[in-house]
C-alpha positions in Angstrom: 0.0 0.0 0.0 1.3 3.9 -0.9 1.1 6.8 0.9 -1.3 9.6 0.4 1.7 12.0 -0.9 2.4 9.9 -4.0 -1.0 10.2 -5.0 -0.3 13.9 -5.3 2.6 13.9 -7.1 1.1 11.5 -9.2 -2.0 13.9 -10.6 0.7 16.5 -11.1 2.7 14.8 -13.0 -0.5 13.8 -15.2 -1.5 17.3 -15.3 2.0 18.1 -17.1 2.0 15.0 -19.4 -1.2 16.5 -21.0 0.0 19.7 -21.1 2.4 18.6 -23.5 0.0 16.9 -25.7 -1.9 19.8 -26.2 1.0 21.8 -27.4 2.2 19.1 -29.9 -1.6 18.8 -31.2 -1.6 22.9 -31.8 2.5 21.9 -33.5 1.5 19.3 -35.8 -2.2 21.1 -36.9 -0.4 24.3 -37.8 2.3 22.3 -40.0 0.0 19.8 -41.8 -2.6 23.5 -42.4 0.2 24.4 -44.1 1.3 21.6 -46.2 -2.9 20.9 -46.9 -2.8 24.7 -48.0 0.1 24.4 -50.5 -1.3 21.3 -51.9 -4.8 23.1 -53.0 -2.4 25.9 -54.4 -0.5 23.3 -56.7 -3.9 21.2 -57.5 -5.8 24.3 -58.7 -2.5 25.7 -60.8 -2.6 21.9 -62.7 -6.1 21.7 -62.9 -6.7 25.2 -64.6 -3.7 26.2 -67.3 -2.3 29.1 -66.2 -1.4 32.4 -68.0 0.8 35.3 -67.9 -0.1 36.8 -64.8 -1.9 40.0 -64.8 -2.1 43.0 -61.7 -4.8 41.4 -60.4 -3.0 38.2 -60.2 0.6 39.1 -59.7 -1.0 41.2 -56.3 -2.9 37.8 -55.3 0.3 35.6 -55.5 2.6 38.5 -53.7 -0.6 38.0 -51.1 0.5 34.3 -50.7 3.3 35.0 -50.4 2.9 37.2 -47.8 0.8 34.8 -46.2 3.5 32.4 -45.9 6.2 34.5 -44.4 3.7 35.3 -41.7 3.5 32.2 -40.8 7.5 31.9 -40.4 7.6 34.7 -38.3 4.7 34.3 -36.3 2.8 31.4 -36.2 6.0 29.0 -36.0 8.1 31.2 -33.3 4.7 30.9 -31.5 4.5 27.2 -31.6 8.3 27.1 -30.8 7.8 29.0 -27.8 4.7 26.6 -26.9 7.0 23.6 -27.1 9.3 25.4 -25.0 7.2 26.8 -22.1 5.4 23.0 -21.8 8.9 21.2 -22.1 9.7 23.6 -18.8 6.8 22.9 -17.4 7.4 19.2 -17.9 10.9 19.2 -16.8 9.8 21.2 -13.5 7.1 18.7 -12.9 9.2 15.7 -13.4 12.3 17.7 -11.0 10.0 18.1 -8.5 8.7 14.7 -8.2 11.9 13.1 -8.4 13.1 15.1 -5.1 9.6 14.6 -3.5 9.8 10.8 -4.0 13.4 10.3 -3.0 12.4 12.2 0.1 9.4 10.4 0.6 11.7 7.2 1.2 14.0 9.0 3.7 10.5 9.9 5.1 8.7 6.6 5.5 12.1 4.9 6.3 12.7 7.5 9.1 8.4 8.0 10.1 8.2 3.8 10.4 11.7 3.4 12.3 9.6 5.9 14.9 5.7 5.2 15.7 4.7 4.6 18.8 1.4 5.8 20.8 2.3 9.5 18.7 0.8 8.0 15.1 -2.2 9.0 15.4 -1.6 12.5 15.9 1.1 11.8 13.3 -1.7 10.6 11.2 -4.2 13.7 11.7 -1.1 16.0 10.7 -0.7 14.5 7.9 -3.9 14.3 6.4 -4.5 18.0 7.2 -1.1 18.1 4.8 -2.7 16.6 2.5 -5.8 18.4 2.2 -3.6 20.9 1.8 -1.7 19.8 -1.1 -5.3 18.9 -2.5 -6.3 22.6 -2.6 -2.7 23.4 -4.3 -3.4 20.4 -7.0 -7.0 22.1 -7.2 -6.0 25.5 -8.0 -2.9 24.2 -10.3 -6.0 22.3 -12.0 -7.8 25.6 -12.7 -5.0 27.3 -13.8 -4.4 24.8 -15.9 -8.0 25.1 -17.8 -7.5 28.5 -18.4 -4.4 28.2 -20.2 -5.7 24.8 -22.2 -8.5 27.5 -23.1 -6.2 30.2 -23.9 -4.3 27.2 -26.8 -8.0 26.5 -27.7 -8.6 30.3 -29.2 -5.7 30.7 -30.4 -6.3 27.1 -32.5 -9.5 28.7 -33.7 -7.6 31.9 -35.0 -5.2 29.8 -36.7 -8.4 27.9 -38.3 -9.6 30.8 -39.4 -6.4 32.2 -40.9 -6.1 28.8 -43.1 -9.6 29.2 -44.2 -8.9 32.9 -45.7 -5.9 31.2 -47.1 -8.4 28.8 -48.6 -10.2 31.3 -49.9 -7.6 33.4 -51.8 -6.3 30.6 -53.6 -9.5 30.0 -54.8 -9.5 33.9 -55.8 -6.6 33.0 -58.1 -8.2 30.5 -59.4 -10.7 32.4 -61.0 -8.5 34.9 -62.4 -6.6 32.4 -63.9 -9.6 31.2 -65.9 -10.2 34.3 -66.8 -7.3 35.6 -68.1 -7.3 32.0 -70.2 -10.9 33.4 -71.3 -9.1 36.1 -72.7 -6.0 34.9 -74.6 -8.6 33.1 -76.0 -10.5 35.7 -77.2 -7.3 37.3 -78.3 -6.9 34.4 -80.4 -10.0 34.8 -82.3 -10.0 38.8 -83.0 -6.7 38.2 -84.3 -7.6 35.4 -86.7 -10.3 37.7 -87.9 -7.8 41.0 -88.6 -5.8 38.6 -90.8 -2.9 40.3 -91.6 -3.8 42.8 -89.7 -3.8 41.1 -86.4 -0.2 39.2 -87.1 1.2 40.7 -84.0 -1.9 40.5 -82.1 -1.6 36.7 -82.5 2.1 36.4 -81.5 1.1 37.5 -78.1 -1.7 35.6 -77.6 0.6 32.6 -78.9 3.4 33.8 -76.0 0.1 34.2 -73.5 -0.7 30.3 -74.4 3.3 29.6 -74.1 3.1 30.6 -70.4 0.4 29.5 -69.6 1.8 25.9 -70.7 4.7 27.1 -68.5 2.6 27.7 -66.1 0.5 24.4 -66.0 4.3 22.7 -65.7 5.5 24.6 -63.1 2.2 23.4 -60.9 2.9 19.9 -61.6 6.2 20.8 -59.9 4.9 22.6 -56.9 2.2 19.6 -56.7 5.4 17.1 -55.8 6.9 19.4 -54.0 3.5 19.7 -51.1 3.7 15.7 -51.6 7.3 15.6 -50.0 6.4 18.2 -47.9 3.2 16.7 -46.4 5.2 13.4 -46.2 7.6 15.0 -43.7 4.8 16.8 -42.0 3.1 13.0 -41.7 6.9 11.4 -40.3 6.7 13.9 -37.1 2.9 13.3 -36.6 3.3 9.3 -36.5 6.2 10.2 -34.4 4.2 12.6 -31.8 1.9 9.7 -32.2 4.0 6.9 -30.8 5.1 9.2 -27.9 1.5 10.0 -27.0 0.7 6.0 -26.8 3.6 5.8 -24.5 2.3 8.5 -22.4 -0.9 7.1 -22.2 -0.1 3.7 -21.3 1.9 5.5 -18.4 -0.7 7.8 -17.4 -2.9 4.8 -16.9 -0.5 3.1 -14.8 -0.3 5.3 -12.4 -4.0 6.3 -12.5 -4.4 2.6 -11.3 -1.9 3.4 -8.6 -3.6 6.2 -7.8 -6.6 4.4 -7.0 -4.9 1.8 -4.9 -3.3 5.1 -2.7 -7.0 6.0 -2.0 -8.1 2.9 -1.1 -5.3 2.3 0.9 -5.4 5.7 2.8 -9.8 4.7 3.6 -8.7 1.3 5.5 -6.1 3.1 7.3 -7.8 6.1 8.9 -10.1 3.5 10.2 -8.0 2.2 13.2 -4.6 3.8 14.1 -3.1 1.2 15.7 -3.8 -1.2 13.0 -2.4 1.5 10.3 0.7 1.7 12.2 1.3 -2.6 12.0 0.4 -1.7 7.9 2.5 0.7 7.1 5.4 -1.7 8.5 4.1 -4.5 6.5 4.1 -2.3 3.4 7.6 -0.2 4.3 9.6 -2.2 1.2 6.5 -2.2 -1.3 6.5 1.9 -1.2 9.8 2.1 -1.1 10.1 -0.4 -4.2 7.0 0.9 -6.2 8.5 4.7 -5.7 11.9 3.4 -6.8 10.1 2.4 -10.4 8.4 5.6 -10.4 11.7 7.4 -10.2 13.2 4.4 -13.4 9.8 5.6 -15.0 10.7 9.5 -14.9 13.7 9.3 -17.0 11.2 9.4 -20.1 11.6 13.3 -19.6 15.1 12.6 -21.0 13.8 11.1 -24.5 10.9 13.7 -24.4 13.8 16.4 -24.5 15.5 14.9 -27.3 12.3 14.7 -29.3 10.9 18.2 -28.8 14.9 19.4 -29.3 14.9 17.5 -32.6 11.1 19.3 -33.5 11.9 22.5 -32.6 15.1 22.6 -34.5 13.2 21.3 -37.4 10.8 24.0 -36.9 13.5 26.5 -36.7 15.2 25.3 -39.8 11.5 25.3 -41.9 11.4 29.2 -40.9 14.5 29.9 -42.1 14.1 27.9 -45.4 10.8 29.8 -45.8 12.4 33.4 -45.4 14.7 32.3 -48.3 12.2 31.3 -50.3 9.8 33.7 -50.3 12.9 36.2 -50.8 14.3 34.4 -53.6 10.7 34.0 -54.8 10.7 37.5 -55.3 13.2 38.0 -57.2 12.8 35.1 -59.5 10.4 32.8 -60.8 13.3 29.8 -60.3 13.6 29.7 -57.0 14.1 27.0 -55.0 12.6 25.2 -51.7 15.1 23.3 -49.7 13.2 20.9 -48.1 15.9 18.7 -47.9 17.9 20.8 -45.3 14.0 20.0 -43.0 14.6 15.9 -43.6 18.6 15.8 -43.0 17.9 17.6 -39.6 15.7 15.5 -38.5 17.9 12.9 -39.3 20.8 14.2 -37.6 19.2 15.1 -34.7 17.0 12.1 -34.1 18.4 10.7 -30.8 16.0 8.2 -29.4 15.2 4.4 -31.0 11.7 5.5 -31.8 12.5 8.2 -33.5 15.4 6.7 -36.1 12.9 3.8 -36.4 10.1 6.0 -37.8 12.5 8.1 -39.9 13.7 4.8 -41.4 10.1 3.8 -42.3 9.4 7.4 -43.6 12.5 7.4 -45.9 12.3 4.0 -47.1 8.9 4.3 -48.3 9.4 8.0 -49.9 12.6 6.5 -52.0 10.3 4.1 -53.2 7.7 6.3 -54.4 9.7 9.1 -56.5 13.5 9.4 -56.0 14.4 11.6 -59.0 11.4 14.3 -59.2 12.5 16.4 -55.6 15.5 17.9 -56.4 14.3 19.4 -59.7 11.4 20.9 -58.8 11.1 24.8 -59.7 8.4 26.7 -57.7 5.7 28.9 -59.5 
């Protein structure tokens, strides 16, 4: 039977494990928005041949691309800074406990080495300690709600951003097939000047010519999202995996909760009889907290994982600033997603991790191996 105390420590520690979860929910959302949000871009630039862009349209794609480097610079420093401020508040949970439960041994080994006819006041101190704690554990819980609500509206805004990032692609779209409308037309007038409308028709030949141009350089940007989305889909299965392991823990000690509260009823029935239980049960806490302690050095692979993310995350934003400035300046720039893949290769310190990178790669070589490196984006 355990102690009341490592009840406590136990919730807390829950608290922080879901903490976490939340925060790698808002990480992975946000990424695979914007992977899902480049992929419509490159679906509706093959389905519908483009043409040479007009103001309207050359103002809608600067808008994208504006777009885009506001989601480097503020979405993704916001979700870094998430990661962050939960793997703190992780690390300070699982600190915390660690030092409570290696004194809770000192403390039982010292407490049972002294009862006599003092226990049960010993007893009524202690569960007015615990109440205590309770109340602590009660307001931590409320502060806790108000800060998983404060991650909830700011998922909503981020909704809401993708949807009007839905929507303007779908602007471009149409004035796409306009413009198309219009070489068309162009085409036509200029067949009816005859010779007359010779140089009319060259430019609606060189409007069809980039257009074609066009169509090919969304086939392009359409592999691209596909690699892109793939690596967005190797760190969700990896969050994934953690989250199992998490939960299989979580219940663990939720069961081990419930045996502390059990426990702790039978005793405060009879003193005499809890002080001849507690002897009985001196090397079962002290053995059961000693696994707890074994079972707290997952912090040390969490680390790793969210190091590994965040630099990822770190390295997208910078790849995107380079991008969209290159972009700028010419239609040949060049995403380079493969600096994103290699750091997560390089950094990937835990089994789980290397496994699901392996997986990730292997299949990806299989699909396409030659059509990444050469892709031009529109």
């Amino acid at each position: 039977m355990i102690p009341l105390s490592i009840a406590i420590q136990l919730v807390i520690f829950a608290i922080a494990w879901y903490g976490s979860n939340l925060v790698f929910a808002l990480v992975i959302t946000a990424l695979s928005g914007l992977a899902m949000y480049v992929s419509i871009r490159a679906a509706r630039a093959g389905a519908s041949p483009v043409t040479e862009p007009q103001p309207d349209q050359a103002l809608g794609q600067q808008s994208d691309l504006t777009c885009l480097e506001q989601l480097g610079h503020t979405i993704t420093p916001q979700l870094r800074e998430q990661i962050n401020s939960a793997r703190q508040q992780t690390k300070q949970a699982v600190d915390n406990m660690s030092g409570e439960f290696s004194q809770l041994v000192s403390n039982i080994t010292a407490t049972l080495s002294n009862l006599d006819n003092s226990s049960a006041n010993t007893l009524q101190q202690t569960s007015q300690h615990s109440r205590d704690q309770l109340n602590q554990i009660l307001a931590y819980l409320e502060q806790s709600n108000t800060s998983q609500q404060q991650r909830t509206e700011t998922f909503k805004t981020m909704v809401e951003q993708s949807k009007e990032l839905q929507a303007m692609s779908i602007d471009v779209a149409k004035i796409a097939e306009q413009t198309n409308l219009l070489a068309l037309n162009a085409s036509i007038e200029a067949a009816r000047a005859g010779d007359n409308g010779r140089g009319f028709a060259v430019v609606a030949d060189e409007v069809r010519a980039l257009a074609n141009s066009s169509g090919d350089t969304g086939v392009k940007i359409n592999k691209m999202v596909e690699s892109i989305a793939q690596a967005m889909q190797s760190s969700m299965t990896m969050m994934e995996s953690e989250l199992s392991e998490r939960q299989a823990l979580t219940e663990k000690y939720q069961r081990q909760i419930n045996e502390v509260i059990d426990t702790w009823l039978t005793l405060s029935q009879n003193v005499e009889q809890q002080a001849q239980i507690l002897q009985t049960s001196n090397e079962d806490n002290r053995q059961k907290i000693s696994e707890i302690l074994v079972d707290l050095q997952f912090q040390d692979r969490v680390d790793q994982i969210q190091d590994s993310v965040t630099i990822a995350l770190e390295i997208m934003t910078q790849e995107l600033d380079k991008f969209i400035e290159e972009r700028r300046q010419s239609d040949t720039a060049r995403f380079n997603h493969q600096r994103i893949s290699d750091t997560l290769s390089r950094t990937a310190a835990t089994r789980e991790q290397r496994h699901i990178l392996a997986s990730s790669h292997s299949g990806n070589n299989r699909k396409d191996d030659d059509t990444v490196d050469d892709l031009t984006f529109f």
